[in-house]
Structure formats: structure tokens, C-alpha cells
N, C-alpha and C positions, 0 to 999 in steps of 0.2 A: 385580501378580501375580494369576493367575484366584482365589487361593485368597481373598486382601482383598476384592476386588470381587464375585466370585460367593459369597463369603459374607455382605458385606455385604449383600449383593440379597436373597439367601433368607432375612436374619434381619427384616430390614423388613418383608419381605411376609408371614411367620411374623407378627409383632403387627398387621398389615394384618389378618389373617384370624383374628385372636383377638377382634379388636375389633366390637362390636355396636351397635343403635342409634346410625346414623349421622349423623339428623339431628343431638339433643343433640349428638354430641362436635364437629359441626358449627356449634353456638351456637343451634339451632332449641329449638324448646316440646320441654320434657318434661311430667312432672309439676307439681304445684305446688312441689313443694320445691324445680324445676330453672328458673329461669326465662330467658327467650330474650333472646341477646344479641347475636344478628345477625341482620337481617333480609332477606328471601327474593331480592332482587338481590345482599347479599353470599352468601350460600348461592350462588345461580346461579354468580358469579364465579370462588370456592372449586373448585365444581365445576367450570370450564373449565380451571380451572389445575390439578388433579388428572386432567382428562383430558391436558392436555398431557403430566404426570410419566408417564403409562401408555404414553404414545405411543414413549417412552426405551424402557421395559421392554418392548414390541412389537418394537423396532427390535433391541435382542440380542439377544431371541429369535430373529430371522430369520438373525442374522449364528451364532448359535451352531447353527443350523438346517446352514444355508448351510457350512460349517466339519466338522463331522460327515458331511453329504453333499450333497457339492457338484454334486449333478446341476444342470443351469442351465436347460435347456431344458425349460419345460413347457406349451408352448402344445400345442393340441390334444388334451391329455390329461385322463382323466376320472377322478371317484371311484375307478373300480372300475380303471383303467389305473394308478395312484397307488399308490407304494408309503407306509407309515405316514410317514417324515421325511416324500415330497415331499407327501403331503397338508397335513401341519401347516405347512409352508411355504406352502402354495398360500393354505391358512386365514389364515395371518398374513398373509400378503402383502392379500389381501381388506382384512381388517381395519386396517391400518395406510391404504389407501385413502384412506379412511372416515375416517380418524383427525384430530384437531384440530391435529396437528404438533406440532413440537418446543418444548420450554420455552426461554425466554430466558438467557441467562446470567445476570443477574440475581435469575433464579430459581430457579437451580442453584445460587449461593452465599451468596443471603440467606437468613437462619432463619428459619421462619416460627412464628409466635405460638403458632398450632396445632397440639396434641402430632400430631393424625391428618396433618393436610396437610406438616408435617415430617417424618413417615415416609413420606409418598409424595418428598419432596425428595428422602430418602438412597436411594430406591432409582432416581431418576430421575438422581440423582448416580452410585451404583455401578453404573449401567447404561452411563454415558457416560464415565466410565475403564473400565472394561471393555470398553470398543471396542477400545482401542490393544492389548488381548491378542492379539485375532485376525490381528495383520500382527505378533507377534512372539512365533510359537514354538506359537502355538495354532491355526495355519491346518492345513485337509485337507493330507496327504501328511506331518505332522510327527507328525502323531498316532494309535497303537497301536489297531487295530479295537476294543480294549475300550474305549481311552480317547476312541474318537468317538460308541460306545455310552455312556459316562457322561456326557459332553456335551450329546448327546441327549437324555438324561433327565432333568438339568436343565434344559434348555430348554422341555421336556415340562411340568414341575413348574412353573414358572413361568407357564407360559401357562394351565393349570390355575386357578392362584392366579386371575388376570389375569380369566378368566373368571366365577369365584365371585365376585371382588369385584364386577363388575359387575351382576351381577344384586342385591347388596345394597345397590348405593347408584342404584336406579332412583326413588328415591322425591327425591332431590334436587333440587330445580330447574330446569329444565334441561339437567339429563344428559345427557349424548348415548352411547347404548349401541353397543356392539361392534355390529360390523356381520355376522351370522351367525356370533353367539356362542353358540348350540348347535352346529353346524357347527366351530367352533374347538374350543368345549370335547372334542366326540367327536373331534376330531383328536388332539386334545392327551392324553386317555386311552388312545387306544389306542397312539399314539406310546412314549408310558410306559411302556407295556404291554411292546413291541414293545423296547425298550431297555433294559429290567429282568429280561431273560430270562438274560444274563450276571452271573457277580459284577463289581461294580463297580472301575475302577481310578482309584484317587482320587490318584494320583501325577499327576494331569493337573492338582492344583491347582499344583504346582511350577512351569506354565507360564507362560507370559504376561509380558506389560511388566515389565521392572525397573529402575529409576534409577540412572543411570551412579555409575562411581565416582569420588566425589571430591577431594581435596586436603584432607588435616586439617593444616588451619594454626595458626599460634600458634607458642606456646613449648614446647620439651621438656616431655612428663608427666613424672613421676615412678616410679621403679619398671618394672617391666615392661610398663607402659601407654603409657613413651616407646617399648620395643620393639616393641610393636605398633604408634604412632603412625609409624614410621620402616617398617616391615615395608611397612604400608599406602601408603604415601606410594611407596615403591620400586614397588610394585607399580602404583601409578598411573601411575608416569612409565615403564615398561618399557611405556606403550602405544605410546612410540614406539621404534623400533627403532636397539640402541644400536650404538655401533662395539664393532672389536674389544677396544680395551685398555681400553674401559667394562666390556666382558662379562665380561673377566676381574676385573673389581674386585668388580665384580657377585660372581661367583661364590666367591670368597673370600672375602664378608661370609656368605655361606649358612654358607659352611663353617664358620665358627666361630659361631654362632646355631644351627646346629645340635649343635655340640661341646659350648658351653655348656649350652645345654636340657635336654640328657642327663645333667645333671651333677644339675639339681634339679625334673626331672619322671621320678621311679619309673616310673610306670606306661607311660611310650612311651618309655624308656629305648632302650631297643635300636631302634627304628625311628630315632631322632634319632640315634644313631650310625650306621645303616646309614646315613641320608641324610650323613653328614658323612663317611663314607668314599668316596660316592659323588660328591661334589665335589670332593675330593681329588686324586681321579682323574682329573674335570673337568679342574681348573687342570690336572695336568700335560698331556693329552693338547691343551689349547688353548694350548700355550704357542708352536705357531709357526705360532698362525693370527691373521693381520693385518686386517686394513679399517679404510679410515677413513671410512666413509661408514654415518651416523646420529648422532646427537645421543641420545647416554648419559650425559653429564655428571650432569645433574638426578639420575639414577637410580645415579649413582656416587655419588652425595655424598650421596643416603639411604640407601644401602647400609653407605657407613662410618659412620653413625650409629648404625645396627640395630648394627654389631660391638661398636661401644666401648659403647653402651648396657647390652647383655647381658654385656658384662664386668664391666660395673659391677654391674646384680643380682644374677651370680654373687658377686661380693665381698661384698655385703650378705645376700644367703640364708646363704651358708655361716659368716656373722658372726653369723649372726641376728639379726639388725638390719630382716630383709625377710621376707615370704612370698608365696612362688608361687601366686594362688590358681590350685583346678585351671578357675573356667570360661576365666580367661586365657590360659590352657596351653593348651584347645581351640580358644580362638580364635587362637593363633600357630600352631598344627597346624596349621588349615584354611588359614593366609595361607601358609604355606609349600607347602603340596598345590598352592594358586593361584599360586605362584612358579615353583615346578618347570615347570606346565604351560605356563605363560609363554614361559621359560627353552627348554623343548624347543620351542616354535615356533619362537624366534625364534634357533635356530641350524638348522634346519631350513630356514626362508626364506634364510637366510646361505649353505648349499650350495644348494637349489634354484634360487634368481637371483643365484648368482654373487655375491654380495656378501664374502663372505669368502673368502680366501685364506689355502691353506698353503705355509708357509715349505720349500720341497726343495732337499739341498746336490745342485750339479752337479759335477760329476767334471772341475772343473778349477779351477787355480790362480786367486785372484784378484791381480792383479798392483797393481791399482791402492789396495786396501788399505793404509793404514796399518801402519808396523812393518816389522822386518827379515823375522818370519815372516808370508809371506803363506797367507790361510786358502783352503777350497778357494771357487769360486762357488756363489752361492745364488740361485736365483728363484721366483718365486712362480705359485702356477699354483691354479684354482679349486677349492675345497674341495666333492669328488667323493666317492663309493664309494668307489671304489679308492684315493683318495689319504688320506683319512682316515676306515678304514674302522671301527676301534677307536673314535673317537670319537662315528662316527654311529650305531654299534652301542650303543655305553652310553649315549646320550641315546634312543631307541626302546626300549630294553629295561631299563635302572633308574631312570632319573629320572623317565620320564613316572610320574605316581600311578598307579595301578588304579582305575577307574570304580568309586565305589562306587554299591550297590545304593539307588535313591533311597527314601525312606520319605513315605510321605504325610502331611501337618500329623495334631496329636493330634484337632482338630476338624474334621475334614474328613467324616466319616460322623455329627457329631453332629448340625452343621449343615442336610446333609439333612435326617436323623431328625425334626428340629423340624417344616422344611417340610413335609415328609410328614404327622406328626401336624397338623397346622394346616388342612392340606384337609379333614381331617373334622373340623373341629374344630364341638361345637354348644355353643349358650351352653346353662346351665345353669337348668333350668327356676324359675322363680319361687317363694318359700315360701309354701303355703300360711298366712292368717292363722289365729292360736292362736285357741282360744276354744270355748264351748259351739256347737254345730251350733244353725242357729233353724229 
């Protein structure tokens, strides 16, 4: 998620630019009380492999450049033809040229000794999962004009950092400096500049990579930690799409998970009954819609688990023998929101591609029936508008949740704040020694 990895970026490079005197913390001469404990080809070294970690934090910058505004074409364009992103983009691009290239994997996962050269790993590390953001969910066209202005800005911020540290560790060995890193730097400020004119929307850390969901194996928890273990589990396996007489099983574990919940969570009382009314309803209106085509088993058989489970905690709360805590309650809220919406796909792909049918009597005698009375005929014909209108009416209009309004992480403006302070940040001047003046 952008929020882990572009936080982690901005908090490494925040003690990146807190930090001073680079040979010492580099093992070089200081004073006498400091003495030197690597010598000028490891220095050298250090430094190449710190140029490589920079080359990572060049390389998001471009993508997160690139992502905010994705003009592509900029040959033949000049300074003054250049808008603020394409210039910082043009700078980057320069500079990564130039650059020593990419760190090794082994360099990415091994700890290094070095508190300084360890902080260039994690940000050479949060630079390179923060790749996988930009192809999911964080690319141009997903993202709200404020929120490719705060992208911007970040990137902006970074390449800032990027710049200042470079100029402070020219004194290393062998350094090899940015390549028209005044030129980047004046990009990257006015970029800032140019993307800070908005308030910021930091809902944009919500985006990016997230890890599939999946399978909590083992044995039943205990308490309403197996309901949630069984909630979760159902919802894993509803990624395949179930038959009909699964869906219906399906559907009737809600209902009573929901019936129950309402019994010993006060505070969503009522919303746990309206959901449990509104399945109710479910089952009846799906009781003469067929298909055998999906594999629902898996997700029928965590479903009845979820039921009996939560009949069992209800037994135990109201014994008091058990307690509900409430962040458990929030988190079967939220697995249930993630059911529902499940649940309305995947009867919505059922009428869309014809996969389920409903049961309609035809107006004639079935002869071939069993029994003296014969019933009238029945056949089945694709679950449509018109044929199940009441049912595609109450999965569109109460089951699906309501989009809630997304909230940005608590540290999402803090994290900036740091990096921002950190650009200016100056050491603090030396104490004068005590003593009479000579």
C-alpha cells in the first residue's frame, strides 16, 4: 500500500537529512576521541553502494512523476516549453542516465552494519515495493486531480531530499554526484511549489498493492474469533463463483450471523437486524432460482460453520460465560460489508451470463409426474429483469453496503510534516568552550 512504502521512503530519508558529518558515521577520522575504522577504498565502496540505493529512490520518483502526469513525449521540448512535473521528469530522467544503477538483491535484503548505509537500504527497499503500487490502483486515470497533485508533491519532496543529500556527501571517496543536480534541485522546488498550491488529499495513501486474501487454516478459535475465522474463510472461497443451492446456504448463514450479532452488539443493533431482514427476503425470493454450474461447496461448508459458531457465542454471552469485545464486533461488521458486496456480484454475473435460472410454472398439466395428482409444468428460463425483478431490485438497492466515505491513515500528514521539516533542517551550532576569555 502507497501509505507503508511511501511512508517508509519519507521516514528514512527524514534521518538521512537529520544526519551530519558523513565521513565519521562512515568509519572515517574524526576527532581524537573518534577514531577511523574503515579505510578510504571501503569508504569508496560504501559510497558506490549508496549510490546504487539512490538510483531505487530516482527511479519512483520518475514513476510517481510519470503516474501524476503522464505526458510521454518530450523530445524537442525546452526549459521554458516544460511544464513544472515535465521538467522534474526531464531532470530525473538526466540524472538516472548518469546513475550507477540498480542495487542487487542481495543488497536489498541484507542488513547492513552501518546505521547510515541501512537507512539508505530501507529507502532503496521502500522504493522498490512501491513500484508494484503504480500498476495497481495508483496509475494516471485512477487518481482524483488533488490526489495526482499530492503525488506530485511527494515526489517533488523526495527528489529535494535526494538532491541536498548529495551535495553533503561530496566529500566521500569517490562519489559520483548527480548529474545537473542544481538543475534537478530547481525542478524539484518549483514542482513543490507548483503542487502545494492545493490542500492536499492524502486518501491517496489508501491506494496501491495489497496482499491477497488468505486461507486461515488450523483448528476452530474459540469464542467469536472462530466466527470471524469462518466469516473470513467464506469470504475467501466466494472468490469462486458458487451454484445455486450453495448460494442459498450461503445466504442463510448470513442470516442468522446476522440475527445473532444483534442480540449482543448494542451499538449496530439495528443495522444487524436490518441486514438479517434483508436476507430473509433473499432466501425467499431465490428459492426457485437453479444452477448447477460453480463450485460452492468450500464456501457452503464455511458458511455453516459461521451459523453454528455464532449460536454458540450467543449461548455463552448471554451465560456470561463470554464477552463480545467491541474491536471484534468491528471487524465482523467490516467482513460482513465485504460479504454483501461479494454476494451482490456474484448474483448479478448469475443474471448477466445466464448462469442462473428461474423456476416459471407453465400453464399446463404435467402428465408424466408422479402421483394421481398431476402438478401444473415447469421450466426454467434465464434469470432477467423481467423475470426476477423483485430479486434484482433488492440485491442493487439493500444489500449492496453504501460506499463509505474513505479516511486518510492518522499519519499520513505527519509523515510529510517530518520530511518537510528535515529539508531545512541545520545541525546545530557547536558550544562554545566555558572559561575566562585570554
Amino acid at each position: 500500500m502507497y501509505a507503508e512504502h511511501g511512508g517508509q521512503l519519507r521516514a528514512e530519508l527524514s534521518t538521512l537529512l537529520r544526519q551530519h558529518r558523513v565521513q565519521q558515521r562512515l568509519g572515517g577520522a574524526g576527532s581524537h576521541t573518534i577514531p577511523e575504522t574503515t579505510t578510504t577504498d571501503e569508504r569508496r565502496l560504501l559510497g558506490e553502494q549508496i549510490g546504487r540505493y539512490r538510483h531505487s529512490a530516482l527511479v519512483w520518483c520518475v514513476q510517481a512523476v510519470r503516474a501524476a502526469n503522464p505526458r510521454m513525449n518530450l523530445q524537442g521540448t525546452s526549459t521554458r516549453t516544460r511544464g513544472p512535473a515535465e521538467e522534474l521528469r526531464h531532470r530525473l530522467d538526466v540524472a538516472i542516465s548518469s546513475s550507477s544503477g540498480l542495487p542487487g538483491l542481495d543488497e536489498l535484503t541484507a542488513e547492513q552494519p552501518i546505521a547510515m548505509v541501512e537507512s539508505w537500504r530501507q529507502v532503496a527497499r521502500a522504493a522498490t515495493l512501491g513500484e508494484h503500487d503504480f500498476d495497481a490502483g495508483l496509475g494516471y486515470g485512477r487518481l482524483s486531480q488533488l490526489q495526482c497533485m499530492t503525488l506530485l508533491k511527494d515526489a517533488s519532496d523526495v527528489a529535494r531530499g535526494l538532491v541536498g543529500l548529495d551535495r553533503r556527501y561530496s566529500n566521500i571517496p569517490g562519489w559520483q554526484p548527480l548529474k545537473e543536480a542544481g538543475w534537478l534541485g530547481r525542478a524539484a522546488e518549483t514542482c513543490a511549489t507548483f503542487a502545494g498550491y492545493d490542500e492536499p488529499d492524502y486518501t491517496i495513501d489508501l491506494r496501491g498493492w495489497q496482499p491477497r486474501r488468505t486461507l486461515v487454516e488450523g483448528p476452530g478459535l474459540p469464542g467469536l474469533a472462530g466466527v470471524l475465522q469462518a466469516q473470513h474463510n467464506l469470504l475467501f472461497h466466494l472468490s469462486e463463483f458458487p451454484d445455486a443451492r450453495s448460494l442459498r446456504l450461503v445466504l442463510d448463514s448470513q442470516r442468522i450471523v446476522s440475527r445473532d450479532a444483534a442480540n449482543f452488539d448494542p451499538l449496530a443493533a439495528t443495522a444487524w437486524t436490518r441486514r438479517a431482514s434483508t436476507y430473509l427476503r433473499l432466501i425467499h425470493e431465490t428459492n426457485d432460482i437453479g444452477g448447477t454450474v460453480g463450485n460452492g461447496g468450500p464456501a457452503a461448508g464455511e458458511a455453516a460453520l459461521a451459523a453454528s459458531r455464532i449460536e454458540q457465542v450467543t449461548r455463552a454471552v448471554q451465560a456470561g460465560t463470554d464477552v463480545a469485545e467491541p474491536g471484534s464486533l468491528r471487524h465482523l461488521a467490516q467482513l460482513g460489508r465485504e460479504i454483501d458486496e461479494r454476494i451482490t456480484q456474484v448474483i448479478q454475473q448469475g443474471a448477466r451470463e445466464r448462469i442462473y435460472f428461474a423456476r416459471v410454472p407453465f400453464p399446463r398439466v404435467d402428465k408424466d409426474a408422479a402421483g394421481l395428482v398431476k402438478p401444473p409444468r415447469q421450466r426454467y428460463v434465464p434469470m432477467t429483469a423481467d423475470v426476477c425483478q423483485e430479486l434484482l431490485k433488492l440485491v442493487r438497492n439493500e444489500l449492496r453496503p453504501e460506499a463509505e466515505v474513505p479516511r486518510a491513515p492518522k499519519r499520513a500528514a505527519a509523515s510529510r510534516e517530518e520530511l518537510a521539516t528535515a529539508l531545512v533542517h541545520r545541525p546545530e551550532p557547536r558550544r562554545a568552550h566555558s572559561g575566562p576569555a585570554m
